[in-house]
TIGU-943478 format. One record per residue (C-alpha): y, x, z. Coordinates in pm, whole numbers. Layout:
BEGIN
<py: Y	px: X	pz: Z> $
...
//
This chain:
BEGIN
<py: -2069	px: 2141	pz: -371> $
<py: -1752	px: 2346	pz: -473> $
<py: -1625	px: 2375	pz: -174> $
<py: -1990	px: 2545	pz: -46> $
<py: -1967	px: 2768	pz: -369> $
<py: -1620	px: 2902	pz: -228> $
<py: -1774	px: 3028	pz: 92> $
<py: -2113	px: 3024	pz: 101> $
<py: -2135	px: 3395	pz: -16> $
<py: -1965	px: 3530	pz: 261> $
<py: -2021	px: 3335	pz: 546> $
<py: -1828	px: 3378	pz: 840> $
<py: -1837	px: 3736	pz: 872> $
<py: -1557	px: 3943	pz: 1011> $
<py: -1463	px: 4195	pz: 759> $
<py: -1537	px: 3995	pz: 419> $
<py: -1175	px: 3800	pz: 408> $
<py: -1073	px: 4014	pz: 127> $
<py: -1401	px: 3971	pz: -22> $
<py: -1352	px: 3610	pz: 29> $
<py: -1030	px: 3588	pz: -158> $
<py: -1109	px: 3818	pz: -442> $
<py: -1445	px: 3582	pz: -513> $
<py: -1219	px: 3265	pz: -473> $
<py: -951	px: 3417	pz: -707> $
<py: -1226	px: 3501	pz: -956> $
<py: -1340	px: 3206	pz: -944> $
<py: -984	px: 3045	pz: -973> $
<py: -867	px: 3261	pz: -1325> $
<py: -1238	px: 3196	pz: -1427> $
<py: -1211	px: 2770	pz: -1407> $
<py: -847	px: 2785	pz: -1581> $
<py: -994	px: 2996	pz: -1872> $
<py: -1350	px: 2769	pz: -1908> $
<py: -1108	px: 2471	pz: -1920> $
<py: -845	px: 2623	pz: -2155> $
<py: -1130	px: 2757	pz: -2410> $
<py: -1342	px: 2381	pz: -2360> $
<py: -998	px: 2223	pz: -2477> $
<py: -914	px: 2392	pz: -2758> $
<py: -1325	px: 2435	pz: -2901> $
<py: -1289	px: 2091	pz: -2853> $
<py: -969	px: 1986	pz: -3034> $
<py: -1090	px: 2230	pz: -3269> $
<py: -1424	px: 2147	pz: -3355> $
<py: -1309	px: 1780	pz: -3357> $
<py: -1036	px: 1859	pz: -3656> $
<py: -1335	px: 2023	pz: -3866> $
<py: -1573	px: 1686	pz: -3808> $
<py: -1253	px: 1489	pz: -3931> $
<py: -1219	px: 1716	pz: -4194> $
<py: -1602	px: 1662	pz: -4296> $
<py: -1549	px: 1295	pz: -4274> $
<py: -1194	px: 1292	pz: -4497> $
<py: -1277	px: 1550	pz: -4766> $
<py: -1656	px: 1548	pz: -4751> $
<py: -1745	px: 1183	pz: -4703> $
<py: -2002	px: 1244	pz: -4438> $
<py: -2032	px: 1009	pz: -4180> $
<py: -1888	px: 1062	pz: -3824> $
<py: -1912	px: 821	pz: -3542> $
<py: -1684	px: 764	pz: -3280> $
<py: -1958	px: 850	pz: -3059> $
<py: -1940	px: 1210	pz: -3233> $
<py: -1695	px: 1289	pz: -3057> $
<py: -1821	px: 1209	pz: -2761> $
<py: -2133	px: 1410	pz: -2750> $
<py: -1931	px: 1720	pz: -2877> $
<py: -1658	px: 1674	pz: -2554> $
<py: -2007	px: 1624	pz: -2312> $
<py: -2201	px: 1927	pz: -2480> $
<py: -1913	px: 2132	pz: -2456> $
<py: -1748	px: 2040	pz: -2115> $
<py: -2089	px: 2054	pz: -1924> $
<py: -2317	px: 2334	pz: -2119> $
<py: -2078	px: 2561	pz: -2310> $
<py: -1798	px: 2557	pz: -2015> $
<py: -2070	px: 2576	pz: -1719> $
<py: -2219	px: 2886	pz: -1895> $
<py: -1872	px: 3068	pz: -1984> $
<py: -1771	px: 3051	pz: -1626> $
<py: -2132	px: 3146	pz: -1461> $
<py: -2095	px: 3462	pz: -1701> $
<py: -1750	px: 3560	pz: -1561> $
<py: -1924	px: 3565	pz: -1193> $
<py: -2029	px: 3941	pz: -1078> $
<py: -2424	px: 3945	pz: -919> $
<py: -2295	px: 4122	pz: -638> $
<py: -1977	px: 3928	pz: -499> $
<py: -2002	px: 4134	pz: -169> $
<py: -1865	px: 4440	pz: -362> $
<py: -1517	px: 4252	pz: -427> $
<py: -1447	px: 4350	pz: -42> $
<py: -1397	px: 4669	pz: -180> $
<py: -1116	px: 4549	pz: -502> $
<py: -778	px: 4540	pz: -405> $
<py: -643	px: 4434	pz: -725> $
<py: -319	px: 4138	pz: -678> $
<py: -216	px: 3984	pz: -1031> $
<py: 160	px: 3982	pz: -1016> $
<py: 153	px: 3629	pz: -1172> $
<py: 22	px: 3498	pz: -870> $
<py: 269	px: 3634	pz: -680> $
<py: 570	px: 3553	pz: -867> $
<py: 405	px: 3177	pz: -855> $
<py: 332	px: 3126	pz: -509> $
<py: 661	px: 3237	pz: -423> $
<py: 925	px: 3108	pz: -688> $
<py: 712	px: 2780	pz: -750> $
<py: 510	px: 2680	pz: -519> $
<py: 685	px: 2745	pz: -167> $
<py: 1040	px: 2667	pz: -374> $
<py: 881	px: 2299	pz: -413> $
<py: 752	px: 2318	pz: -87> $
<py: 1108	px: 2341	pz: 97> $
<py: 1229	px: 2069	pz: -154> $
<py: 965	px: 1839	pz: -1> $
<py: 1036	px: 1996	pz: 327> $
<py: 1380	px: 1871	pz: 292> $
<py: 1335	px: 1522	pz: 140> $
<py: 1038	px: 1447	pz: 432> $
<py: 1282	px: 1573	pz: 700> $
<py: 1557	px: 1358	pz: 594> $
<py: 1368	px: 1055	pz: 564> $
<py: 1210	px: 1116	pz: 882> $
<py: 1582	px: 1113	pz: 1032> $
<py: 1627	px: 801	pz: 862> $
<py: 1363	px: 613	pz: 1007> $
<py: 1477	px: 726	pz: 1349> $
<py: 1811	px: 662	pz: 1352> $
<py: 1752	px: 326	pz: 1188> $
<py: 1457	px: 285	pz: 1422> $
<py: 1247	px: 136	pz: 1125> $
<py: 869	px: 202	pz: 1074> $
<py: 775	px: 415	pz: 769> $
<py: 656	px: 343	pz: 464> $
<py: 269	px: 368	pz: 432> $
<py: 358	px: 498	pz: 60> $
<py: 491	px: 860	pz: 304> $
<py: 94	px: 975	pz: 370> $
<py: 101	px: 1088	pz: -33> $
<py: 404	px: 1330	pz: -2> $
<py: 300	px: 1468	pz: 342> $
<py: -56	px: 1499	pz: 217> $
<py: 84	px: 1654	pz: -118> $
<py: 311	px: 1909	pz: 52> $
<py: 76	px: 2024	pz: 332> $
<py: -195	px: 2127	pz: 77> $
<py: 57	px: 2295	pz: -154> $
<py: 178	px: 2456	pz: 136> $
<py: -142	px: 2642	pz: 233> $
<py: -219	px: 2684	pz: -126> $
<py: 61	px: 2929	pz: -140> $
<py: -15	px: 3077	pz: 179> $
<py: -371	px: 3122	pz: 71> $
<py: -274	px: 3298	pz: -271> $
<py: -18	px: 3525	pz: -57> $
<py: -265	px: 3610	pz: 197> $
<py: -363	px: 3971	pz: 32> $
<py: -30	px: 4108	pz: 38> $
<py: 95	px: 3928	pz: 361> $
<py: 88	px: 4322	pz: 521> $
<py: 298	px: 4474	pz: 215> $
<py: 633	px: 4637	pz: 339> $
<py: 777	px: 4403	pz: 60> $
<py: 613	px: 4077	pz: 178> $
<py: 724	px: 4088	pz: 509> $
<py: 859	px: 3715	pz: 442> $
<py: 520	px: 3626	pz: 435> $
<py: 474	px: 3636	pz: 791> $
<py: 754	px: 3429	pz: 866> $
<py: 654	px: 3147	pz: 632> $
<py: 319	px: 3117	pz: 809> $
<py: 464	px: 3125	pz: 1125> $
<py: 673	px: 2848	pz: 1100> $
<py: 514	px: 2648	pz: 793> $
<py: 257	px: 2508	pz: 1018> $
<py: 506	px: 2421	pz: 1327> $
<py: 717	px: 2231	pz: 1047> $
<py: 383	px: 2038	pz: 942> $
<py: 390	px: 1856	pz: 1312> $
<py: 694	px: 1647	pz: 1288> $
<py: 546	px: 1534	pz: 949> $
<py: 167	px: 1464	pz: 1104> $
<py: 307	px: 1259	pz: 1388> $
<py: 484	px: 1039	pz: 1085> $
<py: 189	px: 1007	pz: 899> $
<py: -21	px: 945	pz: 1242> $
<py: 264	px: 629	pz: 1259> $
<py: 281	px: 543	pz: 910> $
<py: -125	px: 486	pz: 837> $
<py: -228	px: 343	pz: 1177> $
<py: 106	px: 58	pz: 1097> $
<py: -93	px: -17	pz: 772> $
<py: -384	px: 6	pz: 929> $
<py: -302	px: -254	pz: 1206> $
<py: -144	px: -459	pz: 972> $
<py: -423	px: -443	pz: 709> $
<py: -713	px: -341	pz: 831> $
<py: -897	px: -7	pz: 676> $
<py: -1012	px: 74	pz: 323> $
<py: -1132	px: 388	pz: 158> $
<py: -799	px: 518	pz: 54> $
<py: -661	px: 455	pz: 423> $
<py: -964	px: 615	pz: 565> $
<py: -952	px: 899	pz: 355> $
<py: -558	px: 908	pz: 492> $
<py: -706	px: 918	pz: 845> $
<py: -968	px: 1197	pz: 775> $
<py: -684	px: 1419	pz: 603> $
<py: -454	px: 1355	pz: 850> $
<py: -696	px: 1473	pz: 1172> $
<py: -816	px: 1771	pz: 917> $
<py: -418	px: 1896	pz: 837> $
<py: -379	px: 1831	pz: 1252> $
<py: -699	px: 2093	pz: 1377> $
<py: -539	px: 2365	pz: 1102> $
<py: -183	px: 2345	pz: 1231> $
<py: -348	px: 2383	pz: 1542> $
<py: -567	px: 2629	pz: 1451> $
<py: -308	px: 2847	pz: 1272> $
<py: -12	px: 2830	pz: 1519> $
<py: -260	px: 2917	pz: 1856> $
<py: -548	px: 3089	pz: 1707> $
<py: -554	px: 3484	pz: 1821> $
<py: -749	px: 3565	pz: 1539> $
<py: -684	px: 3359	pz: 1198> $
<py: -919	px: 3324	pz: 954> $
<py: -805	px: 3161	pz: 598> $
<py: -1203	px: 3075	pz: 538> $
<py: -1150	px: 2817	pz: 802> $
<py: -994	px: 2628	pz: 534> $
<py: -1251	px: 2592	pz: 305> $
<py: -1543	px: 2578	pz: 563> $
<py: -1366	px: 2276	pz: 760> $
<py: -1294	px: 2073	pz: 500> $
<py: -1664	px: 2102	pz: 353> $
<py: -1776	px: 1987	pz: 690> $
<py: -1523	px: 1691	pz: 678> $
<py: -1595	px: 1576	pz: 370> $
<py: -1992	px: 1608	pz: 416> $
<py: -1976	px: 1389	pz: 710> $
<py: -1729	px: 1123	pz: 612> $
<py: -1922	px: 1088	pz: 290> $
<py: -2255	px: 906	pz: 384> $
<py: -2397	px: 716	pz: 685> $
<py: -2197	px: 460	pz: 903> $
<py: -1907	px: 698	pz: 932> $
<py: -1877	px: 692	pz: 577> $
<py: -1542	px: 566	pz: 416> $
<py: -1739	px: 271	pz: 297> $
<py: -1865	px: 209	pz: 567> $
<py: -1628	px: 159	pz: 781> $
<py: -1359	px: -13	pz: 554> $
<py: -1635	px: -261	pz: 467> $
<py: -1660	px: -343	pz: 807> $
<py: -1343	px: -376	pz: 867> $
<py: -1226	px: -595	pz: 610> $
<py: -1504	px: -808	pz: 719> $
<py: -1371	px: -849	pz: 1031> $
<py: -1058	px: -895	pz: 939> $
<py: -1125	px: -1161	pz: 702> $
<py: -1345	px: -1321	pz: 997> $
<py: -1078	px: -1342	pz: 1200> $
<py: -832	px: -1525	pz: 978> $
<py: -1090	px: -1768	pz: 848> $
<py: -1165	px: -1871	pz: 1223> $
<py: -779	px: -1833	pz: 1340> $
<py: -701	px: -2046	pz: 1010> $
<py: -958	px: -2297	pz: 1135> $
<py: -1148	px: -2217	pz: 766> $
<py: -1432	px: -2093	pz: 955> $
<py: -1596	px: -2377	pz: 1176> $
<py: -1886	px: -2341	pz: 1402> $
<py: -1979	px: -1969	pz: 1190> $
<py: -2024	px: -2169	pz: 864> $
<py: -1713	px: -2188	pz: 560> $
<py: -1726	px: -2513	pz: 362> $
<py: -1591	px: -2640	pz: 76> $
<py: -1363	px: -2919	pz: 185> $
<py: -1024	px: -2838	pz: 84> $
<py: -800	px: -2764	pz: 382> $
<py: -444	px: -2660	pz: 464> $
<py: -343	px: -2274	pz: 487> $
<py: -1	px: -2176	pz: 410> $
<py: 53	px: -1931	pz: 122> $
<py: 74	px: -1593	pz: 310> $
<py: -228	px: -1702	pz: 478> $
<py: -422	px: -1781	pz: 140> $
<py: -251	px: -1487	pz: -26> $
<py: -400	px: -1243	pz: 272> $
<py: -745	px: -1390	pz: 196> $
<py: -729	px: -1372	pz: -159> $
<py: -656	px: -1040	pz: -123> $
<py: -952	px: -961	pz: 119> $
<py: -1216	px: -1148	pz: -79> $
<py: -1086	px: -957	pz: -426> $
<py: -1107	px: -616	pz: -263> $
<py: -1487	px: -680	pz: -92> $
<py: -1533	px: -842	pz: -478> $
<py: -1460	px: -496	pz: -650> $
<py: -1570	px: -254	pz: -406> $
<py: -1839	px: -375	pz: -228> $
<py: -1954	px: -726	pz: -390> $
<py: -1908	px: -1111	pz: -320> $
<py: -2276	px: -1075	pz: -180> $
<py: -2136	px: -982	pz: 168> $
<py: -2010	px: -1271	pz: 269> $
<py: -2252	px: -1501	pz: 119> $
<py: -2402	px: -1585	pz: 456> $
<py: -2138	px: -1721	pz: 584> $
<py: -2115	px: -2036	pz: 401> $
<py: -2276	px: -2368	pz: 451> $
<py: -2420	px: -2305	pz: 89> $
<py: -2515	px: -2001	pz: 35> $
<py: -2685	px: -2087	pz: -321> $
<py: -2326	px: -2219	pz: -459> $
<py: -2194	px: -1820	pz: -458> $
<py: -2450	px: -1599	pz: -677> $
<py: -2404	px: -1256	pz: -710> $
<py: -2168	px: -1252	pz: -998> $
<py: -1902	px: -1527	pz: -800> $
<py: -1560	px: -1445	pz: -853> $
<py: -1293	px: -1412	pz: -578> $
<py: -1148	px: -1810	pz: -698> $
<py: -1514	px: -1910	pz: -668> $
<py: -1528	px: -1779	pz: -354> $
<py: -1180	px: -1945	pz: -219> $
<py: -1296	px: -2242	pz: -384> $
<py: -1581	px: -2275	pz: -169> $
<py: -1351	px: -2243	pz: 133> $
<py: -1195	px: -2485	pz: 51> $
<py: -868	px: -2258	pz: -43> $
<py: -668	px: -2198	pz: -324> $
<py: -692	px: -1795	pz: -508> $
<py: -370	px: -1653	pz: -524> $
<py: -337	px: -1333	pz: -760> $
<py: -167	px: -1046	pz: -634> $
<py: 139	px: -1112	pz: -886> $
<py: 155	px: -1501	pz: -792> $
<py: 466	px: -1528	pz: -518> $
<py: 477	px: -1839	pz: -283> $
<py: 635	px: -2172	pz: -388> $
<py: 992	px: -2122	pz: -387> $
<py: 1283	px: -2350	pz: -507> $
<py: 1641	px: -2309	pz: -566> $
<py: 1821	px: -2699	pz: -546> $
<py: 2163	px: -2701	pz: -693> $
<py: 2224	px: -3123	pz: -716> $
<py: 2606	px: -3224	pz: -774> $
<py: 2802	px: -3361	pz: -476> $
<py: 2977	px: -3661	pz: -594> $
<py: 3356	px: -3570	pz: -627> $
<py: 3571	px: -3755	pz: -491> $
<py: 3426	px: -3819	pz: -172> $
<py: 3482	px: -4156	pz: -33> $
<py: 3553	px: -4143	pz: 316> $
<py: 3640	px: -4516	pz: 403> $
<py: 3508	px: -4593	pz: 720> $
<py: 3388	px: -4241	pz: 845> $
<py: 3541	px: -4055	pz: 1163> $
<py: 3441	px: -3736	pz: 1058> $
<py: 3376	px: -3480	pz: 767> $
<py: 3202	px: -3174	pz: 847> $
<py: 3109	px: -2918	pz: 573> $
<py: 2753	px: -2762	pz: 673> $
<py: 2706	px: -2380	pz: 519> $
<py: 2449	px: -2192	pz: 692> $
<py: 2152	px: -1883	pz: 645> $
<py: 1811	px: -1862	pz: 823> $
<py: 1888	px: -1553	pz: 1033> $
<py: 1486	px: -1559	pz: 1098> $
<py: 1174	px: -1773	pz: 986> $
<py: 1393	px: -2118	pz: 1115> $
<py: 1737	px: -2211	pz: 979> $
<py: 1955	px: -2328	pz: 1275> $
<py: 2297	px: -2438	pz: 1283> $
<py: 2508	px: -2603	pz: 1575> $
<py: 2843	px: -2784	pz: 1507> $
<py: 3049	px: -2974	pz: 1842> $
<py: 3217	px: -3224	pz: 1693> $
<py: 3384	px: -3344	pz: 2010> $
<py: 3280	px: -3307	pz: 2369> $
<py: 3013	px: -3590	pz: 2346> $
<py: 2867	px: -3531	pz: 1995> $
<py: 2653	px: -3227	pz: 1824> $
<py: 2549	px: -3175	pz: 1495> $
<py: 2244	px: -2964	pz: 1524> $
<py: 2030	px: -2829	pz: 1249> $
<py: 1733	px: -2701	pz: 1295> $
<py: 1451	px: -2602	pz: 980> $
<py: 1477	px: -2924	pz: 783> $
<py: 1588	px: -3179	pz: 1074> $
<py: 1894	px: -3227	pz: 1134> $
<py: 2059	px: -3375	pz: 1434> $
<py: 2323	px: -3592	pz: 1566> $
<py: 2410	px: -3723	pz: 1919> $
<py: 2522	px: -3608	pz: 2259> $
<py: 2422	px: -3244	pz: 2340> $
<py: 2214	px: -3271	pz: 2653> $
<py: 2061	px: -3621	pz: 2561> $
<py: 1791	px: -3550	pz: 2239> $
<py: 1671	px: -3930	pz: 2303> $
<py: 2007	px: -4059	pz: 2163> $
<py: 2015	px: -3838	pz: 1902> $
<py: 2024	px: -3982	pz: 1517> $
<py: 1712	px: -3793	pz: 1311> $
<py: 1778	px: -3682	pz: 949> $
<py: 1459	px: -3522	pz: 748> $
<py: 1512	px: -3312	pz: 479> $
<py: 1207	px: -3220	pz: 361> $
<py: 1112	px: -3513	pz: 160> $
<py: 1421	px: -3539	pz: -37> $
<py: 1412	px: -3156	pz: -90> $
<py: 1067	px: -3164	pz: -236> $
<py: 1147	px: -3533	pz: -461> $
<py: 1465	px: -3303	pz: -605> $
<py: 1219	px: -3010	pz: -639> $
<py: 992	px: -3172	pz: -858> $
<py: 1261	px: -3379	pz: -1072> $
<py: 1388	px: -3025	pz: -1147> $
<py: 1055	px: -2873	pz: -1252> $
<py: 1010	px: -3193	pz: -1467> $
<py: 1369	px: -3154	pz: -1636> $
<py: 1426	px: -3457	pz: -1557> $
<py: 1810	px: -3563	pz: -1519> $
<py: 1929	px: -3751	pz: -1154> $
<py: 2276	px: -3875	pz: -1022> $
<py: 2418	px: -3724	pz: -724> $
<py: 2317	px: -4063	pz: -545> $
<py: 1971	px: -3878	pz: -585> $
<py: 2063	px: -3580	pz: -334> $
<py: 2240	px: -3796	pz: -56> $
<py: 2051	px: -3964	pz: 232> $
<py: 2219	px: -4225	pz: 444> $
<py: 2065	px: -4286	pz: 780> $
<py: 2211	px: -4500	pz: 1095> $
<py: 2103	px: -4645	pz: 1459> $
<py: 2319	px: -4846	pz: 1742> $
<py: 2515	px: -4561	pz: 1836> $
<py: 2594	px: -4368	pz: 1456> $
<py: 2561	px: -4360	pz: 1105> $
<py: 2538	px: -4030	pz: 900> $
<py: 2559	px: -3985	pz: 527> $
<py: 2476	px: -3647	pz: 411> $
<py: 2565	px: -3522	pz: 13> $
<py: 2357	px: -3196	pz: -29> $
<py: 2521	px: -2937	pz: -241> $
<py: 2267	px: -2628	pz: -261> $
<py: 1935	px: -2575	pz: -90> $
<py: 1711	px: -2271	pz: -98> $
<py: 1394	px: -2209	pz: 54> $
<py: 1011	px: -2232	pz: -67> $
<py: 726	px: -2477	pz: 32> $
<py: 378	px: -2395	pz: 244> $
<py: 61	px: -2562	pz: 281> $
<py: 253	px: -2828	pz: 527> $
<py: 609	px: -2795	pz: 553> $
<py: 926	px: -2673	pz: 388> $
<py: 1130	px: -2392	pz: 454> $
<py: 1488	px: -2354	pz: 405> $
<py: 1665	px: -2012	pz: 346> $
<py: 1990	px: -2113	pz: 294> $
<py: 2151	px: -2522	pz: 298> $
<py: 2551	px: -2605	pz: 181> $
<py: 2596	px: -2971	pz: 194> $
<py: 2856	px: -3232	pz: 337> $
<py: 2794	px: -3473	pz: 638> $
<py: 3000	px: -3779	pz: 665> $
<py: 2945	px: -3935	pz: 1047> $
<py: 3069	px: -4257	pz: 1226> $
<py: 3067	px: -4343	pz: 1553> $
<py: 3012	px: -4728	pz: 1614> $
//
């Protein structure tokens, strides 16, 4: 509706631009007065009901206060700015009157912060290229930000853009919109990485519209023969009517598809059997359960639990009001909050010191980092033995024969260690060594640090210091 109100008037027509801008400023000067006047009738009007209340003991609500801001805001401030609005706006072609203040801040404010931007976006766009990184989705707000404040200034400028004295004018138009590209192509990158990663909600759909709507005015403005600044206004109106309802909507289409993203884990996860989700509890490791949790609480507070009711084998368990652990629950998952982080452990046991190595051949001190999801670490001994790490198994036997090889797990002494240590409770170092042997070795192993964090079905290790002790019999 405001955006109609800035055009509407004029139309399209060819020789009403000035028109156009005069009505827009009027309108502009006239808003910032209605809401400078509403403000301080308001603050002022609410000091003399406190002072009724204090000194005269009459009896003011809350509520009071209330009523006064909505009386004031919506009847006294609608009918200050209507008055302020001439019956003829087609005579304003005619005015060629340019307040100096909006000179002096369009150019020493405005475009100022605009190059400041300009800069910071530029350089972080070199730093994603040379580092050959993805940007962060977290960029669309700055671009978005500096694009609009970009035309603003361009648009407040646009009177005197033929003035011997503004010939800078023209050169900032010229090349603010070739500088916008660069920037569009990294917000082109940035959104459809989150998208792919995370499907589409409002916010990212509303990234998408702006992003195609700042692309078709570059365009416009850089090839156009004859440039119009009421494309501005009339475009965006026409964007935003159309993106608002039907199924091109913005919630529309990010209901969708988080539904079908949510779909598609549930079945991947093997949570969703045969079309139907029921309650048995089942295994899903955190990030899986954390992605789901997050899904089901965003469809929760947008667009209701309702949606997905269908989909289970009991519908009747999940009534309107279910929350997003009900809903998990009925999967047969656990909710994970968006603060909760997954299941991690730090191990610190004491080696026993001194080692006694009676009776062993060799003493090998294992130190190693998971470089990606697996930790992996390979040791030669000699030229017929390996020690060979790999996640929480480790290894021991002659390099290109794995049937020979001597089999350590971890994991279970890891997770017994884990839970003595959330329990306080005190252990021995014979707690954190494992001792393991067949026909051809035996292997003792003392483990010094251990860090890492559990899933659904397995352990992973980040980091593992510990000594092996190894015989060959």
């Amino acid at each position: 509706m405001h955006l109609l109100i800035s055009f509407v008037p004029f139309g399209l027509r060819s020789d009403a631009q000035n028109g156009f801008w005069q009505y827009n400023k009027l309108l502009l000067l006239r808003f910032i007065l209605a809401a400078l006047y509403t403000i301080v009738l308001w603050i002022g009007l609410s000091l003399a009901l406190l002072a009724c209340d204090t000194l005269l003991e009459v009896d003011v609500e809350p509520w009071n206060y209330v009523q006064l801001w909505y009386w004031i805001a919506f009847v006294y401030a609608t009918w200050f700015f209507l008055a302020g609005i001439p019956e003829d706006v087609r005579n304003l072609e005619q005015v060629r009157d340019y307040p100096v203040g909006l000179r002096i801040f369009a150019q020493y404010v405005l475009i100022p912060l605009v190059a400041v931007y300009f800069v910071i976006l530029y350089a972080y766009t070199a730093k994603i290229v040379i580092q050959w990184s993805l940007p962060e989705g977290w960029v669309g707000y700055p671009v978005i930000g500096v694009s609009v404040t970009g035309m603003l200034a361009l648009l407040l400028v646009h009177p005197i853009r033929e003035r011997a004295e503004s010939a800078w004018i023209a050169s900032y138009a010229k090349y603010f919109y070739w500088a916008l590209y660069p920037l569009i192509a990294l917000l082109i990158i940035a959104i459809a990485t989150r998208i792919a990663d995370y499907g589409v909600t409002e916010r990212r759909y509303l990234v998408v519209v702006a992003t195609a709507w700042l692309l078709g005015i570059a365009l416009y403005f850089s090839f156009a023969r004859r440039k119009d600044i009421r494309v501005i206004p009339v475009s965006l109106c026409v964007v935003t009517f159309f993106t608002s309802f039907g199924p091109w909507s913005a919630t529309s289409i990010s209901r969708r598809s988080q539904l079908d993203r949510l779909r598609d884990i549930l079945i991947r996860e093997e949570v969703m059997i045969d079309g139907r989700l029921e309650s048995i509890p089942k295994r899903v490791d955190f990030e899986r359960e954390s992605e789901i949790s997050s899904i089901v609480r965003y469809l929760h507070d947008v667009h209701g639990i309702a949606r997905i009711r269908d989909w289970y084998a009991q519908p009747g368990r999940i009534p309107d009001e279910a929350t997003p652990q009900l809903a998990l629950q009925e999967m047969g998952l656990l909710y994970r909050s968006r603060w909760e982080e997954r299941d991690e452990f730090a191990i610190r046991p004491r080696e026993p010191n001194p080692l006694v190595l009676d009776g062993f051949d060799y003493l090998y001190r294992i130190s190693a980092c998971a470089e990606n999801d697996t930790l992996e670490l390979r040791a030669p001994l000699d030229s017929l033995t390996e020690l060979y790490l790999h996640g929480t198994t480790l290894h021991l036997g002659p390099p290109d024969d794995p049937a020979e090889h001597l089999l350590l797990e971890l994991a279970p002494m890891i997770l017994d260690l884990r839970e003595r240590q959330r329990r306080d409770e005190p252990y021995g170092p014979e707690a954190s060594a494992l001792d393991v042997e067949n026909a051809r070795y035996r292997l003792v192993l003392h483990l010094a640090e251990a860090d890492g964090y559990v899933t659904a079905d397995s352990v992973r290790l980040s980091c593992i210091s510990a000594t092996a002790l190894i015989t060959r019999k």
